[in-house]
Structures are given as structure tokens and as C-alpha cells.
KOLKOLPA-106598 format. One record per residue (C-alpha): residue in one letter; x, y, z. Coordinates in steps of 0.1 Angstrom, whole numbers, plus 5000, padded with zeros to 4 digits. Layout:
% residues N
AXYZ...
//
This chain:
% residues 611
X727084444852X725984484822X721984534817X719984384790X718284684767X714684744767X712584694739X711785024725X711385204690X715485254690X716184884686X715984724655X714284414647X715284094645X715983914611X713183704604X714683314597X711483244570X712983534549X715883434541X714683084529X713583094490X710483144480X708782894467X707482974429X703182924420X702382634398X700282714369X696982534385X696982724416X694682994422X695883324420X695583504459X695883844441X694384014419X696784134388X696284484381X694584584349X696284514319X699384354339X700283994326X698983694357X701983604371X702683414402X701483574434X703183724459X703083674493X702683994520X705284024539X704784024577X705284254597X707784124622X708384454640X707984424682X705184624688X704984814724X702584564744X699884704762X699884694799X697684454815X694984554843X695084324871X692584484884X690084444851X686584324859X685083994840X683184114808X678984004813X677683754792X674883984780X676484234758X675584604758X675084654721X672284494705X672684224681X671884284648X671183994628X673683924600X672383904561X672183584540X675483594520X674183654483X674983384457X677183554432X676283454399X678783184384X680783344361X683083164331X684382894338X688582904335X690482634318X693782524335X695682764318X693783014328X692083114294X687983194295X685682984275X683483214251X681082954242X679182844280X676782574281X675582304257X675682444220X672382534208X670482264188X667382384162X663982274170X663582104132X665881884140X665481744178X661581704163X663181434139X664181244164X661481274188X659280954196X656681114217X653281244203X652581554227X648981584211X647781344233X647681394272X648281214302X645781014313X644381064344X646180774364X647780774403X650281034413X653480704409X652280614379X651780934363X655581054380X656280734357X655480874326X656581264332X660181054339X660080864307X658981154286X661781404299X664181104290X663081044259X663581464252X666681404267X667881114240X666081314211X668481624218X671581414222X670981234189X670281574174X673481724183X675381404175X673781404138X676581674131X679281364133X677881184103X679981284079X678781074050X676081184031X673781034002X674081093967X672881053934X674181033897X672981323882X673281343840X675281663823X672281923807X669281713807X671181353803X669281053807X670680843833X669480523823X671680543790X674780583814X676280233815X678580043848X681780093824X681280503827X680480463863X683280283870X686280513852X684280843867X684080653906X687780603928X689480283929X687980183960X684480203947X685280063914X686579723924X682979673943X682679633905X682979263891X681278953873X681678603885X681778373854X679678053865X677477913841X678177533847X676477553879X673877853875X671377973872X672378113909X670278273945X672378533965X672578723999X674178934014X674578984055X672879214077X676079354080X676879384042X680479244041X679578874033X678078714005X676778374000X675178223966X673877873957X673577713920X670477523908X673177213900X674577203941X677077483940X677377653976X680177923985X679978214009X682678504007X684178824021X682879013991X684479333998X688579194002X687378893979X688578634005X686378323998X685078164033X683677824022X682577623988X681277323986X678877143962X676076963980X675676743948X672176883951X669777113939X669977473957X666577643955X667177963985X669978074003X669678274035X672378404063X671578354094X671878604124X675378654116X677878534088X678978214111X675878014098X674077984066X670977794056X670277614028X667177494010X668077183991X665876963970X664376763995X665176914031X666477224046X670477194058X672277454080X675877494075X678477704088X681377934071X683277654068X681077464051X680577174080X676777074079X675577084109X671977064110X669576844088X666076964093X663576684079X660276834092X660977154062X660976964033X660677033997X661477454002X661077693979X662078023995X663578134028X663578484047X665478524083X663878764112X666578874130X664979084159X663178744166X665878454150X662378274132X663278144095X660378094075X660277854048X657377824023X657277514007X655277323972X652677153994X651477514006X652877524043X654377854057X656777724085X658677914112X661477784127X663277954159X667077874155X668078004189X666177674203X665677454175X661977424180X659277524154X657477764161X654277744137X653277564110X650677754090X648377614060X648077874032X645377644012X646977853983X648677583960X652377573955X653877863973X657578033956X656378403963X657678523994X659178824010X659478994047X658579354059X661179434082X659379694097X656679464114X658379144106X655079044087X655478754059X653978874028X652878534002X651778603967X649478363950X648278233915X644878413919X646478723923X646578793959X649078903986X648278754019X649878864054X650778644080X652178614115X652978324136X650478394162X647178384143X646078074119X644778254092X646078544072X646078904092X645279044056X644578994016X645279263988X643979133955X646979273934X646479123899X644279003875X646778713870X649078543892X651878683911X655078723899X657178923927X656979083960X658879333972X658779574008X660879894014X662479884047X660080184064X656879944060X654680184036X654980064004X654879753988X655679653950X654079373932X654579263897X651879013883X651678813849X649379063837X652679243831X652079543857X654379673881X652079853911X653480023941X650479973972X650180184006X650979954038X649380224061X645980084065X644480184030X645979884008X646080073977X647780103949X649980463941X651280373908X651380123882X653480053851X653179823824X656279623814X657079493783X657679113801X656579193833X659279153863X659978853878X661778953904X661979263930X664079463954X664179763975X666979963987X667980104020X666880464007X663880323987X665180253954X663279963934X664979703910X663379493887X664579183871X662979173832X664478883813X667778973814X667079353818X667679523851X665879863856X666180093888X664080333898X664280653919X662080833942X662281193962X663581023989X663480754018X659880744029X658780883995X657380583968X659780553937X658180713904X657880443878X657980673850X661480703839X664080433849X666980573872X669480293855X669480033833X671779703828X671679413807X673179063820X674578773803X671978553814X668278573827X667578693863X667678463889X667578663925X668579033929X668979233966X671079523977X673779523991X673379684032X675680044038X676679973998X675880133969X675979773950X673579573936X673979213934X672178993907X672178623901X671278513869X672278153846X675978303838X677178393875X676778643902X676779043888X677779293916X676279683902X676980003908X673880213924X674980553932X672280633965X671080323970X672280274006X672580434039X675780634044X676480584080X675780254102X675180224139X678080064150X676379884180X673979744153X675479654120X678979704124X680379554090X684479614108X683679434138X685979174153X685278844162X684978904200X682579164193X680378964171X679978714199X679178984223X676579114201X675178744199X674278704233X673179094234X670679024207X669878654220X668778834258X666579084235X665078874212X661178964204X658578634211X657078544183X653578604195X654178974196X654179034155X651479224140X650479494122X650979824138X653679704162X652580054180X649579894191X651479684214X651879994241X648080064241X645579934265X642579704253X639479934269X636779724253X638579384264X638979504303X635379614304X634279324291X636079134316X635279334345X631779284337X631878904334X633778864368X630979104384X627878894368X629978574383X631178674417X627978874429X629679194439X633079394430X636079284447X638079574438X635679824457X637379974487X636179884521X634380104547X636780294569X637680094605X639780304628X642080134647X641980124682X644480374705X645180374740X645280604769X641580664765X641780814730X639580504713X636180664731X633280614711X632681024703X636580984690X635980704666X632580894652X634881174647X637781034630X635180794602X632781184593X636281294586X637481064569X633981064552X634081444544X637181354526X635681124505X633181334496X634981664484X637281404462X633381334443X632581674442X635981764428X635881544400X632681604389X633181934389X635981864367X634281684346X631581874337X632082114310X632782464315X630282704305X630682964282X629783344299X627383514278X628783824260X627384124280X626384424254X628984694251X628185004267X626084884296X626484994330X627084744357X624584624383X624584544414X623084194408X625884074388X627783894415X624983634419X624983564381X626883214372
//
């Protein structure tokens, strides 16, 4: 019989059957098991070969007794495994990022876009509330760094048109400008010959693609001004005194000889609103879709178009009133009078919220840049003044005009026009918060006819005029802002996205009782009025019902509600009470100042009774 042969050193080993399969290559995005020698290229790891060699077993002791449970050796206690620090962070490829974490932003900038004033602290308020405002402030440092680091993507920037060794600027005429400018630019260019309907009131959108402009003899047409694709015209066979878009191009408003009409970009009348009557000039609030009127019998009128309704209907006892303007920073309606006043008003009060007397005679034009701060008034004493909105009300500058303007305009970046007969002259200042200098005109352009209406043009370097021959659209190198927010004023947006934005901006709108002044006011607290208050309800309800009431503990079982138990638990709740009053008067009281011991002396043994 043949006998099987032990295992032993002698016999070789058995081919393993996972060897001779094929190995199955890495993929780039699995981790590497191995570590590739220094200065070696990565390449796929291997795998260890097993040892499949039969190893002499060891022989097993029947006999063996059961290991204890307590073992012999003492336990040591292992150590925390230590957090290895993370190192960089490897791409798919497998290629190290040298630039970790957020890129750096400078301090200058993240404190332009901060809206918190850190001079002022906390007040002292309940631990939720207070956890509140910590949460709100970290957010709003949080926003001001994003939009600091995103300030890198606007690409456009301002600029200006700068003469060759000392050139005046205002000699430089729109013909120059236009050869020097590309073709895009140039063709923003162009005169609209109407003088058998003029003389002519413009505007343009928020957006600053469309343009609408009504004649004095009932000429009405709105426009794509940018691809020249004409929306609407019609002729209302009526006189035209104001034009106005509404919150977007899809409606326009009309002030007519006798009643106010709204129409839309096809020129279907839709509305005929018979309580505005005999209008002089309109001006739209977007943020809170009110369109004030001013008539000639002297009544300031706001009309909310999202309902219909109106709002207010103010008496100006001021006469005939055909000065108005808007400051869109507050959305307060500035009226200029024949005595030579400017008087501010909002919907919510019944009399005027201010009154600048501006000039000796009456009022001519008024005109707000878009911060708020500065205001420009031209009178028929034939002075031109620039005044400071910021609480003062006065004047920075003046200029006398050789026929005084009649009509006024400030740019995006703070650039004023004036119309003078059928003179236009711009002027520049430093920059966008910065009032313009009145000394020497930036340009200068004379018209075929005499100036009817002027505005700029929004995210355009235009200038549109109307005047008795037509409509004039300018070149104003700086005028606007370079870069729009698209969620905003998006002047390439689609049709579906205008309607989004309308019901976005119809859920935010801003009630009409909230404009004032200093819109900032809105966030503070009226300490005088609560005091007030509290002290009325106190004198008519006998006691304070806000006081806390006197501890009552509530009743355990199992013997614990013993009368020694409850005296107990009320003196410590009553010791509580107390250390709160002696903490925050001690808080309160002012710390005081140690005297200055004289150099040189020796210390005593006294001085640690000394407070």
C-alpha cells in the first residue's frame, strides 16, 4: 500500500489558485496602500504576496488548563490616539494644493462693505435676545467678506474723458466723442427729428433698456432704445405733460391734460384715473409702487398701483405745483415753490417733514443724487446751489448762470446736468458721494431746440434730453455705474424672469407709513415714548403689572413639602435675588481710580485693608 507523505519542510507547496488569476490594475482615485519610495513616480500599488507555505502546526495539550479571567499582568491604560494635524488636501489626481484655505481678503476693503457700527455696544438685554444679536452680527461679517472677495469679479470699471496737456473738456464736442468711442458705444449716439409734436418729456426704465417720451401735441411712443425696436406709439390726441414707467417696462403712465391714463407697451389703455386730474409732474417709488402726482390746484397725491387705492392726498397750500423730484434714498418727495422754498413730504404725516428756503425768487428745478446728501436747486434769481441732506440743510456751493437752469439731473456716480435755454452743461465731481464742483463745466452741448426734460440714462453713459425738436441721446463718459446687480436691475433679463422679479418685489414691498428721514431711525427704540407710556399705564392701573411675583413653592410629596423645607427653598431663592442686586450695582458704579503711591516707598503692612 502506498502511504500518503507527511507534511514536512521537503515537500513543496502547493500552487496557490488566486495567483495565477490577473491582477487587477489601481484606478487613479483609489488610495495608494503603499508608500512610493522617495523620488519614485506613484504608481499603482502592489499587493503582498501571501505566504502560502504549510507551516509545522504546533501540538495541542489536551491536558492544558483554562486561562483565569483576571490576568497576571497589570493593565496599563492605553493613550488617547493624537489628532494628526490635517495636512494638504490632494486633488483626484493626486497633485497638492499650494494655496489652503479661503484667499486672504484686506481689511480696507471688507470695512466697505460692512453695515455694522462696532462703536456702539450691546445693550444689556436677556441671554436669547442678546445670542440674537451676536448671530446677526457674525452674519452680517460673514456677507461683508463674501462681497469683499467677490468685488474682484467686476470687471468694469468707471471712467472719465480726460483732455490731451491741459485740454478743456467742455470744448470737446459728441462728433469727437463719437469717432474716438467703438461702434457699440457710438450708435447709443442719435437725434430723433420730431418737431411737429414737441416740445417732448422722457424716461428711461429702472433697468435702462427702455425709453418712453410724450409730446406737448399727444405724441406717446415707448422703445427698446438700445436695438431701436420701437414697442408702442400712439397719439392720445391730447396734451402730454409727464411721462413715467412704472415698476417695470410692461406699464407706463401718462399725465394728460385733464386726467392721469395708464397704458401698457402696447399702447392698450387700461386705466383711467379721474380722482388725479389736471397733473403736472409724476415720479414712481419702486421699493414701495406709490406714484405721486402734483397737480395745478396744489395737491400732492400718492397712488399705490399694486392695489389701485390712494394712498394720501396731501394739501401743499403752495399755489400751482410743476416742481417736483424724488430722493431715492429715503423715498422723500421734494416740491419747490414760487416763494423760494423746497418742502419735504411723506405720505404719513400731513404737513411737510421739512422747508429749506433756497432762493430769493421762485424755484426753477430740483434735483437729488442717488446717495441722499446733496441736493441741487436752481431758482429765477439765476443761481445754481448745491445743499447738504445730512441734517444741516445748507448750501456747499453756488453758481450764477447766465439764464439760470430750468431743468436738473443727477447721474448714477454724481454727475449734474443742467438745461440753460438750449445749452446743456455737465458737471464733475471727485467722485460718487463727493458734491460736483460748479466751477468749470465737465461738457457742454447745444440742442436744436430749448430744453424740455433731461435724465440719465441707468448702467449707461448717455444722457437723454427732450427739447421742441425731438429726443437727443448724449454721450457722458462716467456718468453711470459699470456693473449692475443682476437680481436687481437686470437690463438682459427674459420675460419669465421679469415676472419672477414682480412678485419678488410685490411680497417686499415697503408700507408707505414707513418713509422718513433717516430711514436708519426705523431700527432704534423710542426710550422717551415707552417711558412715557409705562408711566401713564402705572398712574391708571394703581400698581405695575409687569413686576414679578413673590416666589410660591410648589408642593412635593413623600414628606418633602414640610414647613422648615418650604422656608428653606423661598431664603434661597431669596439669597439669589439678592446677589443679582448686589451684582449689578456693583457693576454699575464706577470704578475707582487707585491713587498713585510715591515712588520709592516701602510697603506697609496696612496696605491690604486700603480700597
Amino acid at each position: 500500500m502506498e502511504t500518503v507523505p507527511k507534511l514536512g519542510n521537503n515537500v513543496p507547496p502547493k500552487k496557490d489558485k488566486l495567483q495565477g488569476k490577473k491582477k487587477k490594475p489601481r484606478r487613479y482615485w483609489e488610495e495608494e496602500t503603499t508608500q512610493t519610495a522617495a523620488g519614485a513616480s506613484p504608481g499603482p500599488p502592489r499587493k503582498r504576496k501571501r505566504n502560502r507555505e504549510l507551516r509545522p502546526q504546533k501540538p495541542k495539550n489536551t491536558h492544558s488548563t483554562k486561562k483565569s479571567r483576571i490576568s497576571k499582568k497589570p493593565q496599563v491604560p492605553k493613550k488617547p490616539r493624537e489628532r494628526r494635524s490635517p495636512g494638504p488636501q490632494r486633488s483626484l489626481s493626486g497633485a497638492q494644493d499650494p494655496f489652503t484655505g479661503p484667499a486672504p481678503v484686506p481689511v480696507e476693503v471688507v470695512q466697505k462693505f460692512c453695515r455694522i457700527d462696532k462703536s456702539k455696544k450691546l445693550p444689556r438685554s436677556e441671554t436669547k435676545i442678546r445670542s440674537r444679536l451676536e448671530a446677526a452680527e457674525a452674519q452680517e461679517e460673514e456677507i461683508s467678506v463674501k462681497a469683499a472677495r467677490s468685488e474682484l469679479l467686476l470687471a468694469e470699471e468707471p471712467g472719465f474723458l480726460e483732455g490731451e496737456d491741459g485740454e478743456d473738456t467742455a470744448k470737446i464736442r459728441q462728433a469727437d466723442i463719437v469717432e474716438a468711442v467703438d461702434i457699440a458705444s457710438a450708435a447709443k449716439h442719435f437725434d430723433l427729428n420730431l418737431r411737429q409734436f414737441g416740445p417732448y418729456r422722457l424716461n428711461y426704465s429702472r433697468t435702462g433698456r427702455h425709453l418712453a417720451f410724450g409730446g406737448r401735441r399727444g405724441h406717446v411712443a415707448a422703445l427698446d432704445w438700445v436695438t431701436k425696436k420701437l414697442m408702442c406709439e400712439i397719439n392720445v390726441m391730447e396734451a402730454v405733460r409727464d411721462i413715467r414707467f412704472l415698476h417695470s417696462e410692461a406699464l407706463l403712465a401718462v399725465a394728460q391734460n385733464r386726467w392721469l391714463h395708464i397704458y401698457d407697451n402696447q399702447g392698450i389703455e387700461l386705466h383711467c384715473i379721474r380722482r388725479c386730474d389736471r397733473i403736472t409732474q409724476l415720479e414712481f417709488l419702486p421699493f414701495h409702487f406709490l406714484l405721486a402726482t402734483a397737480s395745478e390746484t396744489g395737491f400732492l397725491t400718492y397712488l399705490d398701483v399694486s392695489v389701485g387705492k390712494i394712498v394720501a392726498a396731501l394739501n401743499a397750500r403752495a399755489g400751482r405745483l410743476n416742481i417736483m423730484t424724488q430722493n431715492p434714498y429715503n423715498a422723500v418727495i421734494h416740491l419747490g415753490h414760487s416763494n423760494g422754498t423746497v418742502s419735504l413730504w411723506s405720505p404719513a404725516m400731513k404737513e411737510p417733514l421739512a422747508k429749506i428756503l433756497c432762493h430769493r425768487g421762485g424755484v426753477r428745478a430740483v434735483a437729488v443724487d442717488s446717495t441722499g446728501t446733496h441736493m441741487a436747486t436752481s431758482g429765477l434769481d439765476h443761481q445754481l446751489k448745491i445743499f447738504d441732506l445730512r441734517g444741516t440743510f445748507q448750501p456747499l456751493s453756488a453758481r450764477t448762470l447766465p439764464q439760470g437752469a430750468g431743468h436738473l439731473a443727477f447721474s448714477q456716480r454724481g454727475l449734474l446736468a443742467a438745461g440753460t435755454g438750449d445749452v446743456v452743461n455737465i458737471w464733475a465731481g471727485q467722485g460718487k458721494a463727493s458734491p460736483p464742483s460748479l466751477e468749470q463745466p465737465y461738457l457742454t452741448h447745444r440742442l436744436s431746440g430749448h430744453v424740455h426734460g433731461l435724465q440719465f440714462c441707468p448702467f449707461e453713459d448717455v444722457l437723454g434730453v427732450g427739447h421742441s425738436g425731438g429726443i437727443t441721446s448724449m454721450l457722458v463718459p462716467g456718468a453711470a455705474e459699470p456693473n449692475f446687480d443682476g437680481l436687481e436691475s437686470n437690463p438682459y433679463r427674459s420675460r419669465k424672469q421679469r415676472q419672477e422679479w414682480e412678485v419678488k418685489a410685490l411680497l417686499e414691498k415697503v408700507p408707505a407709513e414707513l418713509i422718513c428721514l433717516d430711514p436708519r431711525a426705523l431700527a432704534e427704540v423710542d426710550v422717551i415714548s415707552l417711558e412715557q407710556e409705562e408711566k401713564e399705564r402705572l398712574e391708571r392701573l394703581g400698581y405695575n403689572p409687569d413686576t414679578k411675583p413673590p416666589f410660591q413653592p410648589k408642593p412635593k410629596q413623600k414628606g418633602r413639602s414640610s414647613t422648615a423645607s418650604l422656608v428653606k427653598r423661598k431664603r434661597k431663592v431669596m439669597d439669589e435675588e439678592h446677589r443679582d442686586k448686589v451684582r449689578q450695582s456693583l457693576e454699575q458704579q464706577p470704578q475707582k481710580q487707585e491713587k498713585a503711591k510715591p515712588t520709592g516707598a516701602r510697603p506697609s503692612a496696612l496696605d491690604r485693608f486700603v480700597r
